[in-house]
C-alpha atoms as one frame of an Amber mdcrd trajectory, in Angstrom:
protein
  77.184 103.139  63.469  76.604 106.415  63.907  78.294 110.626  64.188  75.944
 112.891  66.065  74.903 116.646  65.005  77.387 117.883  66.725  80.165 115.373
  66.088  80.270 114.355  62.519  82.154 111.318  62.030  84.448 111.526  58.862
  85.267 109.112  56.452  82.850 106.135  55.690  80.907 104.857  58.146  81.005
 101.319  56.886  83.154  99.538  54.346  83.066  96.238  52.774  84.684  94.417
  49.836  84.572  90.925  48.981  82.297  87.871  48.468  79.095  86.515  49.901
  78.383  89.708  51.941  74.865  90.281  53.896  74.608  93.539  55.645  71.444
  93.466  57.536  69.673  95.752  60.238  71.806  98.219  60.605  71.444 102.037
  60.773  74.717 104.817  59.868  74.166 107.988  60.223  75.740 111.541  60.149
  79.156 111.311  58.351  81.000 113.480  55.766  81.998 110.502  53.845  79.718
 107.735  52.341  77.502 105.756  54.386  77.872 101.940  52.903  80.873 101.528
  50.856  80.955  98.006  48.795  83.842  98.039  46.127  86.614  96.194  45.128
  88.674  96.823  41.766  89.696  92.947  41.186  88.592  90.972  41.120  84.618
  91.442  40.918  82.960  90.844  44.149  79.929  88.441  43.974  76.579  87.902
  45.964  75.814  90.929  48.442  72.708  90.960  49.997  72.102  95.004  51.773
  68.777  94.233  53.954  66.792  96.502  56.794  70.225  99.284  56.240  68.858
 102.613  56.829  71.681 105.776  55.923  70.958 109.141  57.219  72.890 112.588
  56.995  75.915 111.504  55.005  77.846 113.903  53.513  78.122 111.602  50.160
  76.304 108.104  48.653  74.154 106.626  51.079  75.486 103.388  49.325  77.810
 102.732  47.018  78.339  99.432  45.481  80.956  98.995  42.732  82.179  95.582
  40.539  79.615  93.578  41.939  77.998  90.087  40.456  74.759  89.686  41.889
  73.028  91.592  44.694  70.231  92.329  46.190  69.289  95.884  47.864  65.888
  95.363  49.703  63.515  96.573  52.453  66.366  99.819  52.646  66.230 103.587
  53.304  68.240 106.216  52.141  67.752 109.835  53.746  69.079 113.446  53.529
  72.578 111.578  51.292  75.048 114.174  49.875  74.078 117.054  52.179  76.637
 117.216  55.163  79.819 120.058  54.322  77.960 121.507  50.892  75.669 123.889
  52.720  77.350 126.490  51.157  78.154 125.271  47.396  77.583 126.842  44.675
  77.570 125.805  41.050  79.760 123.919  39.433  79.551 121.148  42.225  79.467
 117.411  42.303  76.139 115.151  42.311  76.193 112.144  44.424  73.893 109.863
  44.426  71.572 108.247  47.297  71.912 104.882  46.559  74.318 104.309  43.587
  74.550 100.162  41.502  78.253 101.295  40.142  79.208  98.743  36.817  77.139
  96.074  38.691  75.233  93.154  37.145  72.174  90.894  38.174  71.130  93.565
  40.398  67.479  94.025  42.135  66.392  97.278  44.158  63.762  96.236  45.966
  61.030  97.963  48.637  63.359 100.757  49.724  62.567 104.283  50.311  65.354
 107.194  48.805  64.475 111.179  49.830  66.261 114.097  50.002  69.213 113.462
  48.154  70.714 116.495  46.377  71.666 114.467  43.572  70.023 111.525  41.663
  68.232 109.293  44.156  68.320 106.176  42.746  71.381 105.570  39.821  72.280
 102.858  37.645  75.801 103.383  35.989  77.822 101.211  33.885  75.471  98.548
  35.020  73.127  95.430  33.261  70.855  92.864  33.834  68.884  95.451  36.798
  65.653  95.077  38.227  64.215  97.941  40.387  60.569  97.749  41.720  57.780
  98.227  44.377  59.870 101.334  45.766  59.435 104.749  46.928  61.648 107.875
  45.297  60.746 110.975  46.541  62.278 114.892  46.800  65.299 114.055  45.341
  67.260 116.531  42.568  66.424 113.853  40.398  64.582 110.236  41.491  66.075
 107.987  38.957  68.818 108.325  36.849  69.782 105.114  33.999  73.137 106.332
  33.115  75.146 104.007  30.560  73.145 100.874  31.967  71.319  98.580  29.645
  68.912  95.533  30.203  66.711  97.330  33.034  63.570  96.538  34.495  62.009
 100.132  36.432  57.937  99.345  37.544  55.774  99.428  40.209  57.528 102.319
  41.808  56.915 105.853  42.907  57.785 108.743  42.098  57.077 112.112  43.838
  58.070 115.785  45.310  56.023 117.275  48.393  55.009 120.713  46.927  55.970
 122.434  50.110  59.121 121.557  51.457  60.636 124.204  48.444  63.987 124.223
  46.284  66.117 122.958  48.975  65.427 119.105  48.029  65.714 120.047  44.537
  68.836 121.581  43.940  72.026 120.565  43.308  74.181 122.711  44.523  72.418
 124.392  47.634  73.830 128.107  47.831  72.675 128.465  44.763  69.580 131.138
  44.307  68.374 130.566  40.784  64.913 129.715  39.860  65.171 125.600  39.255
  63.233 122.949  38.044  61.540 120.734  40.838  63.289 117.410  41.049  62.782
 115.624  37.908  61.264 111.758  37.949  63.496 109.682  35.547  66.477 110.692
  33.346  67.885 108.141  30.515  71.716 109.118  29.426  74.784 108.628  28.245
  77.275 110.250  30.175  80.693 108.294  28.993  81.922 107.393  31.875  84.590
 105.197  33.276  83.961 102.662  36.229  87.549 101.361  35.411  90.166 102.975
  33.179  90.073 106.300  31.482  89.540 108.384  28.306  86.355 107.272  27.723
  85.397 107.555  24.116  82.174 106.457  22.115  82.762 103.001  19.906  79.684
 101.076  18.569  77.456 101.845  20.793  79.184 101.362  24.305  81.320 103.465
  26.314  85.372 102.524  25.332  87.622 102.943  28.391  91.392 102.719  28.322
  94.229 101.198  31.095  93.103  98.629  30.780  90.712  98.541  28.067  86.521
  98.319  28.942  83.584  98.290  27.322  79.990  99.838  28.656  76.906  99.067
  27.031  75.122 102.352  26.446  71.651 102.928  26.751  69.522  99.915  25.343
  67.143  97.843  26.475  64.931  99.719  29.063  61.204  98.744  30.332  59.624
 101.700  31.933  56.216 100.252  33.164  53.689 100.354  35.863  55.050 103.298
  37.757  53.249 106.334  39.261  55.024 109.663  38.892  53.356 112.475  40.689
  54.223 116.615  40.705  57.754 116.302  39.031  59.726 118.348  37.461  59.487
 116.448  34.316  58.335 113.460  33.939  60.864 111.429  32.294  63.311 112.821
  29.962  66.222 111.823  27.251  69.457 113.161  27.136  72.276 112.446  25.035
  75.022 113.379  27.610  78.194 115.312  27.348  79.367 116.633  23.780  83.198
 116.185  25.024  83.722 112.821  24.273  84.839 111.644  21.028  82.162 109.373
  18.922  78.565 108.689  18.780  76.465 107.659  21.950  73.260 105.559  21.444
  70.027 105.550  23.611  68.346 102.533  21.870  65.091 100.206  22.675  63.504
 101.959  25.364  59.852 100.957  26.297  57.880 103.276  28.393  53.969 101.965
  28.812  51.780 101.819  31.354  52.500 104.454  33.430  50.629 107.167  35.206
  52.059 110.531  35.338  49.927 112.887  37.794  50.962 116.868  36.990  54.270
 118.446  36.618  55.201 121.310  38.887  58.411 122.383  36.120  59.709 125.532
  36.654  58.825 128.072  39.366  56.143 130.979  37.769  56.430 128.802  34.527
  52.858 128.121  32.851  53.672 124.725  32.243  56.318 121.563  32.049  56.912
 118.729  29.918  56.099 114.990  30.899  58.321 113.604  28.107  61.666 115.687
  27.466  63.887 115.208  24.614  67.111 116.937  24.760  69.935 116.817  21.843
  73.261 119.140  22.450  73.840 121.697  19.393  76.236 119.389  16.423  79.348
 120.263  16.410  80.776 121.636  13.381  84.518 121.385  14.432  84.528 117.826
  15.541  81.654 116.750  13.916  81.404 113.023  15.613  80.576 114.227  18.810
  76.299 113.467  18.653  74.052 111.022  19.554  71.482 108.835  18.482  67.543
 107.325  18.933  66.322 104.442  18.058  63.123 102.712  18.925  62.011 104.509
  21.487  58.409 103.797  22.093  56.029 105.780  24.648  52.803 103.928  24.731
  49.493 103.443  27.021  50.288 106.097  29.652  47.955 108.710  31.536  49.222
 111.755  31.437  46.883 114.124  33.362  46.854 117.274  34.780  44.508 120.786
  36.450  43.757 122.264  33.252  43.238 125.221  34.624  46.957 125.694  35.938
  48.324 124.385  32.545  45.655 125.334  30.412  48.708 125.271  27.656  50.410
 122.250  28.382
């Protein structure tokens, strides 16, 4: 299901809502909208299977699955997603993802390849009970995002950039001509937002949303293990989100071991990176609930290593 080069087709290429769904050997390709669209509002869909899809040149997600009980992403490619009609953007500008598991549970992300996106590659959201292994994220903005998702499973995957394709794969918003950060390898956040409802606020450790009233698990519950992360940005990083919403967000129980981490390229003409980024927003002395929190966050039995010449102070 394809648009050509010259003949963009708009709108998704292919959409889908409702139970016991397998999408199988199928390529879409060149679109300004999003490539694989799976989403219904209610009630929650159950049992996709996405197998052999390949989704090139879209001008949004690759895929985008949303309210969904069980499924299964496997043996999949996502290529060049978010790209087509934002040529010529400049910052502030939206990040899509390539392939985004949208307040999902029982989810597995299995043997597929994601590259080139100019957002996060690979994103959990609102989502639990996720298992991602054995695949390849590479020259994305950033490969692998956990945003608001708890009880996940990352290993056995990797994690790279190609040194000389330059800051077009790793920028957000492409007209921009700043010096950037190469695309980072795995970010862990709160960001506070809504799959359903609205006004998000922070309550007990979850994301509150209103009309109608949800709750999101934030951040807990995250093995990190067995992956290889080579010339990133930074190697994985913690971030406590926005400082906008109301309340305290938790990142909680994350277990990062076993991992190799191969060099970090970091900024361009900078002398060195970070493989392990904390970052806390400044408190706010006005509203002084808006911060976050850590708690047992444990970094253990990784290889770090780098030229010691080029980073002679990391």
């Amino acid at each position: 299901i394809v648009g050509t080069v010259a003949n963009i087709s708009t709108g998704h290429l292919l959409q889908l809502s409702g139970d016991h769904i397998f999408v199988k050997n199928i390529t879409l390709q060149y679109s300004s909208g999003i490539g694989l669209l799976i989403a219904r509002e209610n009630p929650r869909q159950r049992n996709i299977l996405i197998d052999h899809v390949t989704v090139d040149h879209v001008g949004s997600f690759s895929m985008l699955t949303k309210g969904i009980d069980t499924i299964s992403i496997i043996n999949s490619k996502s290529l060049y997603a978010s790209r087509i009609g934002f040529e010529n953007s400049t910052s502030p500008c939206q990040w899509p993802s390539g392939i985004k598991l949208l307040d999902n549970s029982t989810c597995i992300v299995n043997n597929c390849e994601v590259a080139y996106t100019r957002g996060e590659g690979l994103n959990f959201q609102n989502s639990t009970l996720c298992n991602a292994y054995n695949n390849k994220l590479h020259d994305n903005n950033l490969n692998f995002y956990d945003e608001n998702s708890s009880k996940i499973m990352f290993h056995e995957n990797l994690i790279y950039n190609t040194p000389n394709i330059g800051s077009q794969y790793w920028r957000g918003c492409l007209a921009d001509t700043t010096a950037i950060w190469s695309g980072d390898g795995i970010l862990i956040a709160n960001e506070g937002s809504c799959s359903t409802g609205s006004n998000p606020v922070f309550e007990n450790c979850k994301t509150k949303c209103s009309f109608p009233t949800v709750y999101y698990p934030n951040v807990d519950s995250i093995f990190i293990y067995n992956n290889i992360l080579q010339k990133v940005g930074s190697g994985i990083s913690f971030w406590e989100g926005v400082t906008s919403i109301v309340g305290i967000n938790c990142i909680k129980n994350v277990f990062v071991f076993n991992n190799t981490f191969i060099e970090t390229m970091g900024m361009p003409g900078a002398s060195n990176s970070g493989f392990v980024k904390f970052f806390f927003p400044s408190y706010n002395l006005i509203a002084n609930s808006f911060y976050g929190s850590m708690e047992n966050i444990q970094i253990f039995n990784n290889i770090f290593t780098f030229d010691t010449l080029a980073y002679a102070t990391m």
